[in-house]
C-alpha positions as CSV (number, residue, x, y, z in Angstrom):
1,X,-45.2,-2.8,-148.1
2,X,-44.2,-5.6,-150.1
3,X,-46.0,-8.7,-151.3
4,X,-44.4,-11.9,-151.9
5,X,-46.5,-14.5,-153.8
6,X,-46.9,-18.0,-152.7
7,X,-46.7,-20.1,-155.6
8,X,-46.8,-24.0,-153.8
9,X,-50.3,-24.1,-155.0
10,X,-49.7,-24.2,-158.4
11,X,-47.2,-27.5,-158.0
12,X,-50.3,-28.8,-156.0
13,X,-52.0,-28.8,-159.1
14,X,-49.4,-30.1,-160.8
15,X,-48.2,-32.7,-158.2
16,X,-52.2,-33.7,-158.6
17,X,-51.3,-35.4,-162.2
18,X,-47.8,-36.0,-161.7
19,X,-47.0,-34.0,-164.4
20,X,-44.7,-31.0,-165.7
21,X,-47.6,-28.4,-165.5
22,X,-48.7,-26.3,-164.7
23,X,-45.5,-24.8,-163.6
24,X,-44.7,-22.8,-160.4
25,X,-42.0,-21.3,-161.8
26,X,-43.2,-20.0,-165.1
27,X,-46.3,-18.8,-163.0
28,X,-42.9,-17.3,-160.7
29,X,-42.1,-15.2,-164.0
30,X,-45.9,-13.6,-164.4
31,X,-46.2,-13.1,-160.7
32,X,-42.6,-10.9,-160.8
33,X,-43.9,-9.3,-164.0
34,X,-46.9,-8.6,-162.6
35,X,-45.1,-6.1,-159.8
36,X,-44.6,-8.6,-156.7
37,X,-41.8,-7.9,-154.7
38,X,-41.0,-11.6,-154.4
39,X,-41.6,-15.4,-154.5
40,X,-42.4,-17.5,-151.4
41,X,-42.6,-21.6,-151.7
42,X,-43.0,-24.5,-149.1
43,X,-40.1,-27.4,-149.4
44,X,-41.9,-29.5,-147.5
45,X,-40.5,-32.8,-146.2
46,X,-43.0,-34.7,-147.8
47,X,-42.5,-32.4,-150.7
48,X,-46.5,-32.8,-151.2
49,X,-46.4,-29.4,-153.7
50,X,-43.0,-27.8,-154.4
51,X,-40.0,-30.1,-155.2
52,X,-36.4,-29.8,-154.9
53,X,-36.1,-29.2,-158.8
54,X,-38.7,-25.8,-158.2
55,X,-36.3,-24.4,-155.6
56,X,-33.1,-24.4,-157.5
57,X,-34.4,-23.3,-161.1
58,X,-36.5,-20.4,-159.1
59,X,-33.1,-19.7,-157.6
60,X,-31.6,-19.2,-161.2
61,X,-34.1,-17.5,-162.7
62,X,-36.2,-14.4,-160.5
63,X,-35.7,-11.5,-160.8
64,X,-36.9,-10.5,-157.3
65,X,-35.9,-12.9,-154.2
66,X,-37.1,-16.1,-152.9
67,X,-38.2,-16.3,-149.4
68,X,-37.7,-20.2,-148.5
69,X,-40.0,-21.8,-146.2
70,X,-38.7,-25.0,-144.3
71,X,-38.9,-27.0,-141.5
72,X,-35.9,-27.7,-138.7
73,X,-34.7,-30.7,-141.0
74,X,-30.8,-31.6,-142.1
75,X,-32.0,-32.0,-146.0
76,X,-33.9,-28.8,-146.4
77,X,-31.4,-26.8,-144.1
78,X,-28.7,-27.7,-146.3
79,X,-30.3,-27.0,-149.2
80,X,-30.9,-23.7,-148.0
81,X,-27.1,-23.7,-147.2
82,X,-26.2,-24.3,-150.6
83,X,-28.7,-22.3,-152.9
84,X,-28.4,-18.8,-150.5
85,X,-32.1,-18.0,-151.0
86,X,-32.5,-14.5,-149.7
87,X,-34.6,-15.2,-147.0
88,X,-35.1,-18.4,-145.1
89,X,-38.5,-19.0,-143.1
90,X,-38.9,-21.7,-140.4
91,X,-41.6,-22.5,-139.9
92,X,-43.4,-25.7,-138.2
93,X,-44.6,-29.0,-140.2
94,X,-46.7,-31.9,-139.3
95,X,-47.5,-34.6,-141.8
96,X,-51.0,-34.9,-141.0
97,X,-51.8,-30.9,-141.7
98,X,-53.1,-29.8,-145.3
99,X,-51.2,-26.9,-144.6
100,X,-48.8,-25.2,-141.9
101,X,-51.6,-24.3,-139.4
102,X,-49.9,-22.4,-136.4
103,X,-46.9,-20.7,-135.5
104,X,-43.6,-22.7,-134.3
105,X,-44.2,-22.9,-130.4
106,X,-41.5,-21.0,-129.1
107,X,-42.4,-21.2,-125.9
108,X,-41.7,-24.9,-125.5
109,X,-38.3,-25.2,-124.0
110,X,-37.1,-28.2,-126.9
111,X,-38.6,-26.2,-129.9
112,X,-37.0,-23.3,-128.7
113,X,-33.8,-25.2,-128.8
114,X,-34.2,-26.7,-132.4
115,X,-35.2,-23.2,-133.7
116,X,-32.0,-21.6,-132.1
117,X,-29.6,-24.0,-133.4
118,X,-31.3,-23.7,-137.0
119,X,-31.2,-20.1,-136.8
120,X,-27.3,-20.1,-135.6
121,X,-26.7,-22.3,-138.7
122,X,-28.7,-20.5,-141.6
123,X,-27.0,-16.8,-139.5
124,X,-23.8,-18.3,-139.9
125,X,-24.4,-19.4,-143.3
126,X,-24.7,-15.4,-144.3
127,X,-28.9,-15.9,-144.2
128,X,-31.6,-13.4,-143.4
129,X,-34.0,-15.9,-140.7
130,X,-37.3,-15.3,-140.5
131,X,-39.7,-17.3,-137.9
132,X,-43.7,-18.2,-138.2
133,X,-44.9,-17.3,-135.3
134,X,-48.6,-16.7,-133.8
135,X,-49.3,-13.1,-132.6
136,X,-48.2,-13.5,-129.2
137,X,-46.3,-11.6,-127.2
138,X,-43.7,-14.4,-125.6
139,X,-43.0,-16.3,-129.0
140,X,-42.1,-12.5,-130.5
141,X,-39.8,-12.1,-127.4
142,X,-38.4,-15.3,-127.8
143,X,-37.9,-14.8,-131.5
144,X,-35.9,-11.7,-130.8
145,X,-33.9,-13.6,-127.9
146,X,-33.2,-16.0,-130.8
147,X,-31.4,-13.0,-133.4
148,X,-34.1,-13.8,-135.9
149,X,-33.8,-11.2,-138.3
150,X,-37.5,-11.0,-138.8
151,X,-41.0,-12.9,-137.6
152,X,-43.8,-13.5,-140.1
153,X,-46.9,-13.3,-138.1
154,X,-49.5,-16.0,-138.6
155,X,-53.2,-14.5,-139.7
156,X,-54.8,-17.5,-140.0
157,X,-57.0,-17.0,-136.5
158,X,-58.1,-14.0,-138.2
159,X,-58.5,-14.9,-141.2
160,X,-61.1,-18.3,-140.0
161,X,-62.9,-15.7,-137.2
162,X,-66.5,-15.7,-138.3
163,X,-68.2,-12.8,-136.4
164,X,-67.1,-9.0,-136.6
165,X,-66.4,-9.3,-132.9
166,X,-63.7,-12.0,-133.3
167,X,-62.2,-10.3,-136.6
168,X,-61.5,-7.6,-134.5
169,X,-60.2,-9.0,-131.5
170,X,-57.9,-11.1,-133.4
171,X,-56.8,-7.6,-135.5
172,X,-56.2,-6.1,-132.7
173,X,-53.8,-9.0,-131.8
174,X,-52.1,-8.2,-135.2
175,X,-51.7,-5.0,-134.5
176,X,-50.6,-5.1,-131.0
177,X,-47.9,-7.9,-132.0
178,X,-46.8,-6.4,-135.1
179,X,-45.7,-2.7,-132.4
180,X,-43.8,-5.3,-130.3
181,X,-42.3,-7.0,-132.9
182,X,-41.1,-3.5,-134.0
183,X,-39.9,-2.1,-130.7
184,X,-37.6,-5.5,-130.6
185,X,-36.4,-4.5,-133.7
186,X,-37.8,-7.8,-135.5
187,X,-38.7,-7.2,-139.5
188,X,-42.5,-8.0,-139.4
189,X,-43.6,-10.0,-141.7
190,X,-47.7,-11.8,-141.9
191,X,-49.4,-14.1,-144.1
192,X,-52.2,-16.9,-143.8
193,X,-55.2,-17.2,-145.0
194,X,-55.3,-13.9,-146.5
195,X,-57.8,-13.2,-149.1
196,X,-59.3,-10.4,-151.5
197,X,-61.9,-9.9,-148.6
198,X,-59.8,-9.9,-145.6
199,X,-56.5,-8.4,-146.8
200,X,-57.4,-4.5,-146.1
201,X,-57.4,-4.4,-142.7
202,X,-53.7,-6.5,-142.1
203,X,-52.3,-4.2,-144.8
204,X,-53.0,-1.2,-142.8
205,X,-50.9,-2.2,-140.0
206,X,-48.0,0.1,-140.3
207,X,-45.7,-1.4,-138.8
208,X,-46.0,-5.0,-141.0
209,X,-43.9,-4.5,-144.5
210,X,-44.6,-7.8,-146.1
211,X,-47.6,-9.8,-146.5
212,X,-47.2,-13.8,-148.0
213,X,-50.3,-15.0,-149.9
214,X,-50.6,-17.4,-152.2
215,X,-53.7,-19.5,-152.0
216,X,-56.1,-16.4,-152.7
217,X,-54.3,-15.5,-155.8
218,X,-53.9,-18.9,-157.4
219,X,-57.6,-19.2,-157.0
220,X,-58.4,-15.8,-158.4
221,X,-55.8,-16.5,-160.7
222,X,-58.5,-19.5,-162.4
223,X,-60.5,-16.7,-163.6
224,X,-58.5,-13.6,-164.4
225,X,-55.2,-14.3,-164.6
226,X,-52.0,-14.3,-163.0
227,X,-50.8,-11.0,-164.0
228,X,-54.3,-9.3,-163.1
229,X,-54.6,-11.2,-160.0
230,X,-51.2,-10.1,-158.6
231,X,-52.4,-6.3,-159.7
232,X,-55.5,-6.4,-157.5
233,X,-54.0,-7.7,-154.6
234,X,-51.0,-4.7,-155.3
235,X,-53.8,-1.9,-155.7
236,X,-55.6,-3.2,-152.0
237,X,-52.4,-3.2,-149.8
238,X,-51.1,0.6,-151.6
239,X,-55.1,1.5,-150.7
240,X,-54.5,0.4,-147.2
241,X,-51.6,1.9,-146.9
242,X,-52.8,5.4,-148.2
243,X,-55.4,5.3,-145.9
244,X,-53.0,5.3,-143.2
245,X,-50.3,8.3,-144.4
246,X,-53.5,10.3,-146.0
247,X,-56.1,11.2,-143.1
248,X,-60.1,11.5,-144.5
249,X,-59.5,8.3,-146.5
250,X,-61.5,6.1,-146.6
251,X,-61.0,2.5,-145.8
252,X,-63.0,-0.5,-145.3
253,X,-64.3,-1.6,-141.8
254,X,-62.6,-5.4,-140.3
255,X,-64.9,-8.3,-142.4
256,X,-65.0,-6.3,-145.6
């Protein structure tokens, strides 16, 4: 499994002051050094967090890959056009929102239609397209109706469910979307809301290989450090997965 880090957080902090730090991609260079298998960052319209300058130095400079999150807009599309990020991920955007909070709705016949045409363009621009989509079954066939090359599952109803009960019905969501994703031969991707507490259980799907987070580790980040926060997070998902290919291990239960 691999885990890309999120690093729009850190320009929040930095777009907070208007100033030069801290730096998302400096923080880019610990996070790769730290073992992540790649960077993930937001161009927002607004550009609230990450700014055009992050996207193109980040281009320049890692190591790993950047996945490219951005809405169905001319400016960010082209962007994405011109830099050749290695993975491109729309995903919705509302003004309003503190952050994306659903899944694009796929099954709306005109959003279906703007996320075909952008997926056309960035395919015919040589780019690997992945969608944010919730766990449901008719936005993953959609997706694959679309030749997405991959869907990123949104966690973030599990990750908010309070009681056991609702942790595991919205696992078993997870799990049940990340098998059809599979069988439509869709790269499954999740991320949202994804924490040191939460993260076990999504890990252990076998059939998602890469989790997004970025939020969790920023914050843990405050207190240990980058480079140790990316380690932890590496150590739970390789757990989670040994638990799965080594029978008798244990794992923690959903709401750990």
């Amino acid at each position: 499994m691999r885990l890309y880090i999120n690093v729009d957080h850190v320009a929040t902090i930095r777009q907070a002051r208007r100033t030069n730090e801290p730096d998302p991609v400096r923080t880019a260079v610990l996070v790769e050094l730290a073992g992540a298998h790649g960077i993930t960052v937001h161009l927002r319209e607004d550009r609230r967090h990450i700014q055009e300058r992050d996207v193109r130095l980040l281009m320049e400079t890692c190591r790993t890959g950047v996945n490219l999150e951005v809405a169905i807009e001319e400016e960010v599309l082209s962007l994405a056009e011109e830099l050749q990020p290695m993975q491109v991920t729309l995903v919705p955007e509302r003004r309003e929102e503190v952050t994306t909070e659903g899944g694009l709705a796929l099954t709306e016949p005109e959003v279906q239609d703007r996320v075909g045409q952008g997926v056309d363009r960035l395919r015919t621009a040589g780019l690997r397209v992945s969608l944010f989509v919730d766990p449901s079954p008719p936005a993953l066939e959609v997706a694959s109706s679309l030749e997405a090359h991959a869907i990123e599952l949104h966690t973030g109803e599990y990750a908010n469910a309070r009681s056991h009960e609702s942790k595991g019905r919205e696992l078993a969501r997870l799990a049940e979307a990340a098998r059809l994703g599979r069988e439509l031969n869709l790269a499954v991707h999740a991320g949202h809301g994804l924490t040191y507490e939460n993260v076990l259980p999504v890990a252990a799907i076998p059939q998602i290989e890469e989790l997004n987070i970025g939020h969790s580790v920023v914050s843990r980040a405050i207190f240990t450090g980058m480079e140790e926060a990316v380690s932890e997070m590496l150590e739970l998902i390789r757990d989670a997965r040994r638990a799965v290919t080594e029978p008798g291990r244990w794992i923690p239960p959903v709401g750990f």
